[in-house]
FIVEX-370794 format. One record per residue (C-alpha): x, y, z; residue number from 1. Coordinates in pm, 1 decimal, padded with zeros to 6 digits. Layout:
<rs>
         x         y         z   nr
         X         Y         Z  NUM
...
</rs>
This chain:
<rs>
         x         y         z   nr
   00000.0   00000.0   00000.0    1
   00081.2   00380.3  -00026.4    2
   00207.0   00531.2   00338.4    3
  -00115.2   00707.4   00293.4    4
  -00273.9   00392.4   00273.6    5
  -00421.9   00413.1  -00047.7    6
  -00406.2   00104.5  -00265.9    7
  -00411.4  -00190.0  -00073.0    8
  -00341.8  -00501.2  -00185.2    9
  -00286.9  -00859.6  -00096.8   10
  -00044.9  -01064.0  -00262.9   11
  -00074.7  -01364.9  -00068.2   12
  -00307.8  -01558.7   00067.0   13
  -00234.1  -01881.3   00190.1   14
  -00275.4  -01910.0   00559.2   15
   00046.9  -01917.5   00705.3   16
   00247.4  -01730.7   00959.3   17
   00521.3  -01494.9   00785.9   18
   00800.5  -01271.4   00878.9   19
   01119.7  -01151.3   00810.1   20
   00964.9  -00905.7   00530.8   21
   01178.2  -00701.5   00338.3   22
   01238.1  -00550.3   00005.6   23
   01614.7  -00632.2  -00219.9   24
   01809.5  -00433.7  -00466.2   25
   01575.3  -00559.1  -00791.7   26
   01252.3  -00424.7  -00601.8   27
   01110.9  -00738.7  -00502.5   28
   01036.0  -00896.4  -00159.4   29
   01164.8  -01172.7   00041.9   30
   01019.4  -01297.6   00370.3   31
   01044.0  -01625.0   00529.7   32
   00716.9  -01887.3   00611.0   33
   00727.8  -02235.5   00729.1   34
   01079.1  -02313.7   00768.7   35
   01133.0  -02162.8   00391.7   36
   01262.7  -01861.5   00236.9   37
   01069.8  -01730.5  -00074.9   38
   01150.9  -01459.3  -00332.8   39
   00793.5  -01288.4  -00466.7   40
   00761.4  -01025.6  -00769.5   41
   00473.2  -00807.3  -00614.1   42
   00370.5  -00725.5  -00991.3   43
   00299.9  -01095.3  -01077.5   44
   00240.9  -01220.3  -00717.4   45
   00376.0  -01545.6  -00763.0   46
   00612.2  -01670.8  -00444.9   47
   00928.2  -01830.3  -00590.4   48
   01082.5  -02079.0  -00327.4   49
   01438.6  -01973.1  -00257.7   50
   01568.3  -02264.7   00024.1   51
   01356.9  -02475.1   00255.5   52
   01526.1  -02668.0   00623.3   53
   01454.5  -02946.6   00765.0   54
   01127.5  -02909.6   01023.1   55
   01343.4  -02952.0   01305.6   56
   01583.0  -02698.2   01207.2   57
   01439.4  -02351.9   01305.4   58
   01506.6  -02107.9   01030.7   59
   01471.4  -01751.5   01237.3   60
   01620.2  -01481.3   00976.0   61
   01698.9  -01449.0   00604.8   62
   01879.9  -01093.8   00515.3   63
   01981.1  -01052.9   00218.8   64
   02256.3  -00722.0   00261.2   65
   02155.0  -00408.1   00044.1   66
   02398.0  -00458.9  -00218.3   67
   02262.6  -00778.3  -00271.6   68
   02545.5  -01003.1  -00305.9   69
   02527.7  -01160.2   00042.2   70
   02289.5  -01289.5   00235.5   71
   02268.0  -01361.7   00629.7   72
   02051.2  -01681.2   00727.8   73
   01972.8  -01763.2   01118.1   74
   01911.9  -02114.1   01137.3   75
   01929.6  -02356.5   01448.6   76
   02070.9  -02027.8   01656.9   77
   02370.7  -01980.9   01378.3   78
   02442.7  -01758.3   01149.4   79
   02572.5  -01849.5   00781.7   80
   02630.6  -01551.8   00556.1   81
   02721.0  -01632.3   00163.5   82
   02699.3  -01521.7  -00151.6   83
   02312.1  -01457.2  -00226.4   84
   02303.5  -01720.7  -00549.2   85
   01957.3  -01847.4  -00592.1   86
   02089.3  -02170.9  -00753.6   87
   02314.5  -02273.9  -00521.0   88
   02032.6  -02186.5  -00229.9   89
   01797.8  -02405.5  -00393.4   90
   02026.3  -02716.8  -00344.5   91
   02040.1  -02674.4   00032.0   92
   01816.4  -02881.8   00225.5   93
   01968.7  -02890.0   00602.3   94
   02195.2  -02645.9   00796.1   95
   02466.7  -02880.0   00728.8   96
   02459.4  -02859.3   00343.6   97
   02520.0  -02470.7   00458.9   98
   02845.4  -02597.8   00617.8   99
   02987.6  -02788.1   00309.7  100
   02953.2  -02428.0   00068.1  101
   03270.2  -02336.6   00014.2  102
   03210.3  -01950.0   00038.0  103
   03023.8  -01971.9   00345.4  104
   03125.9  -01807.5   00659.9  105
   02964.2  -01977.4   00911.8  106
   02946.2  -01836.7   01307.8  107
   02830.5  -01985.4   01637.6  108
   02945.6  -01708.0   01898.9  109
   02618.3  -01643.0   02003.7  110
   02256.1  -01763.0   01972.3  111
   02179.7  -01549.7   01678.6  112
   01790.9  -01504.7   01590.5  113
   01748.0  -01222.0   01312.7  114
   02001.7  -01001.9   01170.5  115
   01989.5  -00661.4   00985.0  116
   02271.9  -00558.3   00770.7  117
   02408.1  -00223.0   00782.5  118
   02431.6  -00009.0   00480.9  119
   02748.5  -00077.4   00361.9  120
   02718.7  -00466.4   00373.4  121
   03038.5  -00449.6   00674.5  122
   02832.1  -00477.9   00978.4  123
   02501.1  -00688.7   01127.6  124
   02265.5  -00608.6   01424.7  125
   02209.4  -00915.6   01568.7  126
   01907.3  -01026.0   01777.6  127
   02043.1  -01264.2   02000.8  128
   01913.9  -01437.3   02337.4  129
   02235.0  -01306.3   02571.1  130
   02322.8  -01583.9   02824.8  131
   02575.3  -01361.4   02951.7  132
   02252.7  -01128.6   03135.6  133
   01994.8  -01421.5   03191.7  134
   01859.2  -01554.0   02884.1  135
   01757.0  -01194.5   02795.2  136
   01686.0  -01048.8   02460.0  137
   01956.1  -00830.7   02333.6  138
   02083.3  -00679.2   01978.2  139
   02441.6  -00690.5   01902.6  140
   02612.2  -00466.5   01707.2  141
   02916.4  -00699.4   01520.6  142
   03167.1  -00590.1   01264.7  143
   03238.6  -00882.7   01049.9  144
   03549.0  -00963.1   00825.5  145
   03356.4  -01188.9   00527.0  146
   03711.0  -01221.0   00327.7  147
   03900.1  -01343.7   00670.9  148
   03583.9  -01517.0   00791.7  149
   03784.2  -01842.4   00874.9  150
   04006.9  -01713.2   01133.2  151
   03867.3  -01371.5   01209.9  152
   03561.4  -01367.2   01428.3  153
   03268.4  -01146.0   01460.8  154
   03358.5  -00827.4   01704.6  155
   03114.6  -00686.0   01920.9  156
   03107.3  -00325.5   01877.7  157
   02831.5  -00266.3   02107.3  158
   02524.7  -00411.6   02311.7  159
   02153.7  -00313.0   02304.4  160
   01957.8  -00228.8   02543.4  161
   02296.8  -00379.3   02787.1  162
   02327.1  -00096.7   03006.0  163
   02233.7   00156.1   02801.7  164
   01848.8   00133.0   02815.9  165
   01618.6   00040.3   03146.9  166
   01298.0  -00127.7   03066.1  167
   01004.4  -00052.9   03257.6  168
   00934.1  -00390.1   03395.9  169
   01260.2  -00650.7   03500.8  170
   01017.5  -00913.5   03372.8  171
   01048.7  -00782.0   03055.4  172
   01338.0  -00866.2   02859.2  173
   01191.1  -00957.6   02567.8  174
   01286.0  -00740.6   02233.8  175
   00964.5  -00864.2   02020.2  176
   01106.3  -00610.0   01739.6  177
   01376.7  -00384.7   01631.7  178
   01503.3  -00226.1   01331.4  179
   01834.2  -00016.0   01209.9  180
   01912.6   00271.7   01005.1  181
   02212.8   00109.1   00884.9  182
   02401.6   00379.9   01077.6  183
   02350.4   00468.4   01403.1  184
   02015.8   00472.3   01503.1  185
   01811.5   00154.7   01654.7  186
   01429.8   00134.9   01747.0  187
   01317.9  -00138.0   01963.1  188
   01072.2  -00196.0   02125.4  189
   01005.1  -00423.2   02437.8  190
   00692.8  -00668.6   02495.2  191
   00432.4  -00588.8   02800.0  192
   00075.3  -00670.5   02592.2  193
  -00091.5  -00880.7   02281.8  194
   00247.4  -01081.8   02215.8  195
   00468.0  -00796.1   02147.5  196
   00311.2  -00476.8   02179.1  197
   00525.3  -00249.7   02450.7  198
   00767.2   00081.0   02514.1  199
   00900.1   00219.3   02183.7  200
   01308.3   00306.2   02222.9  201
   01555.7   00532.7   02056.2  202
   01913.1   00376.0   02082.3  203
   02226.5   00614.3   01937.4  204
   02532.2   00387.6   01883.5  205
   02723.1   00687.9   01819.3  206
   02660.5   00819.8   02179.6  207
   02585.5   00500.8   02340.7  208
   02278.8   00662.1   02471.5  209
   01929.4   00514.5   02472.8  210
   01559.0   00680.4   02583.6  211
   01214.4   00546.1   02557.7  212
   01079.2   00797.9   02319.0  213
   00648.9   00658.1   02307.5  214
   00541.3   00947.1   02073.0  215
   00188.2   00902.0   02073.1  216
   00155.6   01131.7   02395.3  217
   00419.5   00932.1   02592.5  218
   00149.4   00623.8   02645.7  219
   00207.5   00274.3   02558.6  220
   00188.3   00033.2   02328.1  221
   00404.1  -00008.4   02027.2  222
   00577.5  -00274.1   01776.2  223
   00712.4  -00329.6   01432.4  224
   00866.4   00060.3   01422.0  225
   01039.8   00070.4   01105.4  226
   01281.6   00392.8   00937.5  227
   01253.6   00526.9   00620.2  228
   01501.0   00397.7   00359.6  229
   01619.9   00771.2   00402.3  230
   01620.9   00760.1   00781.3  231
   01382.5   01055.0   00749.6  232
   01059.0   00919.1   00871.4  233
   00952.8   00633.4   01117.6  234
   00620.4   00355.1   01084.2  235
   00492.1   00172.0   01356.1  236
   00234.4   00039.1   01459.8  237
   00030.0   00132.5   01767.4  238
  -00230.2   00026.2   02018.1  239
  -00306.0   00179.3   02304.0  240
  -00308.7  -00039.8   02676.5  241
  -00676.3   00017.6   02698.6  242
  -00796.6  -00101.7   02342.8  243
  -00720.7  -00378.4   02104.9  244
  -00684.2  -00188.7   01759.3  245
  -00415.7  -00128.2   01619.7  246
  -00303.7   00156.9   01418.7  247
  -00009.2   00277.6   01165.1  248
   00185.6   00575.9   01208.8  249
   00432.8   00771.8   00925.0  250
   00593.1   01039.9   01026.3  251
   00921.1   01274.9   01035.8  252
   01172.7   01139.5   01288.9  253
   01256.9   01506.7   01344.7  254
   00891.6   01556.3   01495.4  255
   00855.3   01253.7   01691.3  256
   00862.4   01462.5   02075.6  257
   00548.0   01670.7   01933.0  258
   00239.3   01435.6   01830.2  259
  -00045.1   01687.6   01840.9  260
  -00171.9   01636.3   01430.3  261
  -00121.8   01315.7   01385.8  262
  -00378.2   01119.2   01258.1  263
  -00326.8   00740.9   01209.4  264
  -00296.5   00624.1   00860.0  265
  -00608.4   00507.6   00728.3  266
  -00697.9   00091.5   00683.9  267
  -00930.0  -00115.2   00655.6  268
  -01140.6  -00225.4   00954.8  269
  -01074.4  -00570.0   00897.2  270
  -00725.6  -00587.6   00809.8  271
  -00618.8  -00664.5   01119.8  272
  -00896.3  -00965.9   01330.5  273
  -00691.1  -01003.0   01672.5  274
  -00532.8  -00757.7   01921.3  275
  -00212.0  -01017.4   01860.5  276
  -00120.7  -00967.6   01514.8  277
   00190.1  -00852.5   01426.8  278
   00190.2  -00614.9   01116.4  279
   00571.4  -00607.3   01028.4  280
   00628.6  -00350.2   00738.2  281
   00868.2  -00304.4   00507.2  282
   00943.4   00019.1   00331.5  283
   01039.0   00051.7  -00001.3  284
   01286.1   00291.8  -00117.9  285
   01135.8   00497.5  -00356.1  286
   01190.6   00460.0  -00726.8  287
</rs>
């Protein structure tokens, strides 16, 4: 749909859940659904599988970087990243065929769930379950060396929310969304209602400073925040503690400490049938 929300359209609709959602370099998208990664042309609507796992291998993130030469895949709580080559993808069938490409870099440092790449392909934000603070959610910021992959680790530049951010609730460690400029900026947001709604954060890498930012007159709930592919503007999706719809935002970063105008962007009444769902958007950079 437009960010005004004109246009609609579905362009699936097999009942099944989906995630990972993004758009690659040749404009189309790629998302991941039942242990399988598909590649879809939104102007023919036809899914086109790229690699399916084993059932008892959890397949948790498929990146492909913004170049699109590489691509990042979580799988069993490891990451694999290799060259994005949709016929070699299509003759893996377990996480251990991943093991025997030649070109893959393959790391087990943490328990890695989804990754986003930053803009120059060089570095990943990692959502990983952190052992090191009590099984609790956290997004690591890693520099990785894909030529040197062999002998040269992944470095951890930085830890998110770590020390950095205090969530309302010490039950909450959950992180039921994020997403990354590709720079320096992080939104996250953790989970208090509905499977993943909760406080919407502003991380800075830069200054290593974090602050719960809730611009919909500093009241809960929020997930699925997403920037702009300029970093100008943010989308997320909202519902307040007292109600179960939920609403889309778009608007300038720059104006997110004064809400007073906003009006939410205009769906369907039936787009969304449970207080649980969990939207996910992807922006398109614009052609």
């Amino acid at each position: 749909m437009n960010v005004d929300g004109s246009d609609l359209i579905q362009i699936r609709t097999e009942n099944s859940a989906k995630s990972g959602l993004h758009w690659i370099a040749d404009g189309r998208l790629v998302y991941v659904s039942r242990n399988c990664a598909y590649i879809v042309d939104v102007q023919i609507e036809q899914p086109e599988e790229i690699v399916c796992f084993n059932a008892n291998e959890s397949l948790e993130g498929f990146r492909v970087s913004p170049n699109g030469k590489l691509v990042a895949i979580s799988i069993q709580r490891t990451l694999n990243v290799l060259p994005f080559d949709l016929d070699t993808l299509k003759k893996v069938e377990t996480r251990f065929s991943l093991l025997s490409l030649r070109e893959n870099c393959f790391y087990n440092q943490y328990a890695f769930r989804d990754v986003l790449w930053s803009k120059d392909s060089t570095q990943l934000a990692a959502h990983v379950v952190d052992t090191e603070l009590v099984s609790s959610d956290q997004i690591f910021l890693l520099s990785i060396n894909i030529p040197n992959c062999a002998t040269v680790g992944p470095v951890r530049i930085d830890r998110i929310p770590g020390s950095h951010i205090d969530f309302d609730s010490e039950s909450t460690k959950r992180i039921s969304s994020f997403d990354w400029d590709g720079d320096h900026l992080f939104l996250l947001n953790d989970s208090i209602r509905n499977d993943g709604f909760g406080n919407l954060y502003l991380y800075d890498s830069k200054t290593r400073e974090g602050v719960k930012i809730n611009p919909i007159d500093g009241i809960c709930c929020y997930r699925d925040a997403r920037w702009s592919p300029d970093g100008s503007y943010i989308f997320f999706a909202f519902q307040r503690s007292d109600s179960a719809e939920i609403q889309f935002y778009y608007f300038p970063f720059s104006d997110w400490e004064d809400s007073n105008g906003w009006t939410p962007i205009p769906i369907p009444d039936l787009l969304f049938t449970t207080p649980r769902e969990k939207p996910q958007p992807a922006l398109r950079p614009a052609r």
